[in-house]
Steps between C-alpha positions, in 0.01 A plus 500: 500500500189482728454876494546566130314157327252650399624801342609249189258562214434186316711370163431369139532150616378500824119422388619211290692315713247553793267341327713202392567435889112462517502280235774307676289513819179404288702220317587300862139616634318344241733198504690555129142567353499832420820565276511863442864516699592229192340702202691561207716829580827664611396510855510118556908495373550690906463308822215603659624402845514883633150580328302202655636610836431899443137337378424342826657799726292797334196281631627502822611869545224797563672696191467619134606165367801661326629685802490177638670364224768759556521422824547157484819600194612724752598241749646231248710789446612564856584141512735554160695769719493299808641166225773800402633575808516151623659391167773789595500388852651149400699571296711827641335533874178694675658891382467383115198353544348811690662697190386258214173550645449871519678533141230287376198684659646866360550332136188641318473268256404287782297689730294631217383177413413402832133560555364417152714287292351117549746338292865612531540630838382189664695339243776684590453424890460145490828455285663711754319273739651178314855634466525599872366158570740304283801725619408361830510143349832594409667647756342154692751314363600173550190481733186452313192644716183404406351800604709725228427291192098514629581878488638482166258304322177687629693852420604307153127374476368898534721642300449239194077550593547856354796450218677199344809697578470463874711155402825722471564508858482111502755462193721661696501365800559163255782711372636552833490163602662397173794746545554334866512180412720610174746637749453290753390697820556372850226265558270553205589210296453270859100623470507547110171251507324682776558838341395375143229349653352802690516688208309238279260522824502891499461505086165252550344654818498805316376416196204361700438853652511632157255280352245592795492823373497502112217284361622476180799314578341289741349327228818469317801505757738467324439619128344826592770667760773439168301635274388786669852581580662446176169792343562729747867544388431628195115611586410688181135509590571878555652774280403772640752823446726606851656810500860454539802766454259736373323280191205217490683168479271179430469239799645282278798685368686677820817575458739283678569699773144620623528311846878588578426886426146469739667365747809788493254737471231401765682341777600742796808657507650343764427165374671544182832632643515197738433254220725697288795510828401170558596337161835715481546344790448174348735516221776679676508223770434223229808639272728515776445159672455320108175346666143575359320482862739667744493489869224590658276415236312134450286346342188674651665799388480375134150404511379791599656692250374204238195583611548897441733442139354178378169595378623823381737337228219235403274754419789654273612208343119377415412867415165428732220743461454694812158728585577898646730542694696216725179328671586196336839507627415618869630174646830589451497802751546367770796281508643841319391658834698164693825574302500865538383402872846284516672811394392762683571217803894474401475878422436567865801272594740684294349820616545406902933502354465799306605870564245669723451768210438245245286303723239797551532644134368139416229465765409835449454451126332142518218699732455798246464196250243305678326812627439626154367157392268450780365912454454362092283231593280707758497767196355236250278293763313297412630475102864414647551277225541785213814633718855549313843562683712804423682323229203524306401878594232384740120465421544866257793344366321129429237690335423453159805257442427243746114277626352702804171361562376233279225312631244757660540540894477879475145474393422467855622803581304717197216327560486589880561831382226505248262417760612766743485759250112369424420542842675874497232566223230412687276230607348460128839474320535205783239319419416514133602262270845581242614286238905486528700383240843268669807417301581209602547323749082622536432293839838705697244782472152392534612277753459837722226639342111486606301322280334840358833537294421317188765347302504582127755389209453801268694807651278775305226400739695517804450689755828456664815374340746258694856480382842361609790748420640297242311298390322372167224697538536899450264743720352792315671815507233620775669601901459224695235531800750267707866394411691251703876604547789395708821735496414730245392196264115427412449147484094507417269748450093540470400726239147685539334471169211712651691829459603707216828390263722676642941395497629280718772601730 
């Protein structure tokens, strides 16, 4: 992470929502006065928690401010794998934990939103953060330490501070404490009132922490929160078309099993064959023993995988509108990672009684596995997040049927190039001015360019021509002065207006 921050180009959103965290800042500086941060707009329905902090620490940090943005997303995810393998730790000992951890790290879908995506990877690390901490809760049980249920509520208070949904992980540790009492655990019901009452403490501490970052429902505490929660689950702000199984579906009309088939056809390998060996498992054991959570599972067991499952079937059953790809659904990663984590742990166990043949056939195949997953992410650095797993075909076979990149980072990249192949042409190319025409998202690319390259909106008098593969915008049928590919696939290219029509390869 600290050697490869800054090779992250910067996103569609990533100007917008840095700016809102200055208007956060701006809002406290000025003492509520100046109410951009509470303006009229989708941006004020998020927590700005995460973007008043990342406003303050790009002041602080001798960077671009976005690389120090990305930095500072970098590490909120590190502490979303370090949550994973602690969550795993608990609940099946330190080698699932230490497993649940790497799966998580090699899962692209999370690594490639690492450096540059503000909203749902920190999202997704402080619910990790909150699960872990209420698992710990949990497992406390019948002793209630003060300590934990601090834990919980300022991981709770975070995660709410970005999304409403960050409450999940609190309904079901309510759920969990509901279930004990319903069956009557061993000592529970003795400190029923000093369990309900930490988690009415936990539920208020961190809806405290969430109001300190989001403006707009610190003025109304307890109407906003609700009501941004209940827009966001059917947000049809957006209808923008995604490219999914080879046709443009609307936001607003995805087919019912858009996140189910993302997730079989982006997670690793490995992680789908423990999940998939993992839930055999599950029914085989529950079938035989007539019980629905057999030995050794508990309840910590469930709520991670409520965490994982739960989301996934509200979004189905409330037909949700979802933007590219699974950002919005990033959150559920890693307890995925913590269950396949739990697997691979009992995996190892049944392995140590197994033949020695079969033993190293399976070792020997789980390393091929991983190898070829970490060599796909060093391939596609730093656009990890367009990666697809063999079941799809890979990247060649994603292409054209499936999102690769949607929101701009590769304009980095061509625009880098650009300017390189300036300077090849001599000190005058360098230093004149051009007038480059940017399909959106415009700032990804002039974000790295001097100011002698002139922004224009009418392509015919463009100089250069910036263009995401796939997106809205078509490039003219010119060869490209600099194309950005991973794997055999372009991704964005810069078309050279300057030279004669020619066909583009």
């Amino acid at each position: 992470m600290l050697l490869t921050f800054r090779d992250y180009g910067l996103t569609w959103d990533e100007p917008a929502f840095a700016a809102y965290g200055n208007d956060i800042a701006r809002f406290y500086a000025t003492g509520g006065a100046d109410r951009a941060a509470v303006a009229p707009g989708y941006l004020r329905l998020y927590g700005g928690l995460f973007e008043a902090l990342a406003a303050v620490w790009v002041r602080l940090l001798p960077f671009d401010a976005y690389d120090a943005r990305h930095l500072l997303i970098a590490l909120a995810g590190l502490g979303g794998i370090a949550a994973c393998w602690r969550a795993a730790r608990l609940l099946g000992g330190p080698l699932a934990g230490l497993l649940a951890g790497a799966l998580l790290a090699i899962t692209p879908g999370y690594w490639g939103h690492l450096f540059n995506n503000s909203k749902d990877l920190p999202f997704a690390a402080a619910c990790m953060w909150a699960l872990s901490a209420w698992l710990s809760w949990v497992a406390g049980w019948p002793k209630v330490r003060q300590w934990r249920v601090a834990e919980a509520a300022v991981a709770t208070g975070i995660a709410l501070g970005i999304r409403m949904a960050g409450g999940l992980t609190w309904a079901l540790a309510v759920a969990a404490f509901g279930f004990a009492l319903w069956r009557g655990a061993p000592g529970v019901r003795r400190v029923a009132g000093r369990l309900g009452i930490a988690l009415v403490a936990a539920l208020a501490g961190g809806w405290m922490i969430m109001l300190a970052g989001w403006p707009w429902a610190l003025l109304h505490p307890c109407t906003v929160p609700v009501s941004s929660l209940a827009r966001f689950s059917r947000f049809a702000d957006w209808d923008g078309p995604i490219l999914f199984g080879g046709r443009a579906v609307r936001a607003v009309a995805l087919p019912w099993d858009y996140v189910p088939r993302l997730l079989f056809l982006t997670l690793p390998e490995p992680v789908i064959i423990l999940l998939g060996g993992g839930l055999v498992w599950w029914i085989v054991a529950a079938w035989r023993r007539r019980r629905i959570m057999p030995a050794p599972l508990s309840p910590g067991h469930v709520m991670v995988a409520a965490v994982a499952v739960v989301p996934v079937v509200l979004v189905i059953a409330g037909r949700s509108v979802l933007f590219n790809g699974l950002r919005h659904m990033l959150f559920i990663l890693p307890p995925l990672a913590c269950l396949a984590g739990l697997a691979a742990a009992a995996g190892v166990t049944w392995l140590r009684r197994a033949r020695p043949v079969i033993r190293a056939t399976v070792l020997v195949s789980a390393a091929v596995l991983v190898a070829l997953d970490v060599a796909t992410l060093a391939a596609l650095h730093p656009y990890e997040h367009v990666a697809y797993n063999q079941f799809a075909g890979g990247l060649a076979g994603a292409q054209g049927r499936y999102e690769l990149d949607y929101w701009g980072s590769p304009y980095r990249e061509a625009a880098l190039g650009l300017l390189a192949r300036m300077e090849a042409e001599g000190p005058e190319s360098a230093s004149r001015p051009w007038r480059v025409f940017v399909c959106e998202p415009a700032e990804s690319a002039l974000h790295y360019l001097p100011a002698t390259f002139l922004r224009v909106t009418d392509p015919a008098r463009a100089d250069f021509f910036f263009v995401i593969a796939g997106g809205s915008c078509r490039p003219p049928r010119i060869a490209p002065a600099f194309a950005v590919a991973r794997m055999g696939v372009p991704l964005a290219w810069v078309v050279d207006l300057r030279t004669p029509r020619g066909v583009l390869h």
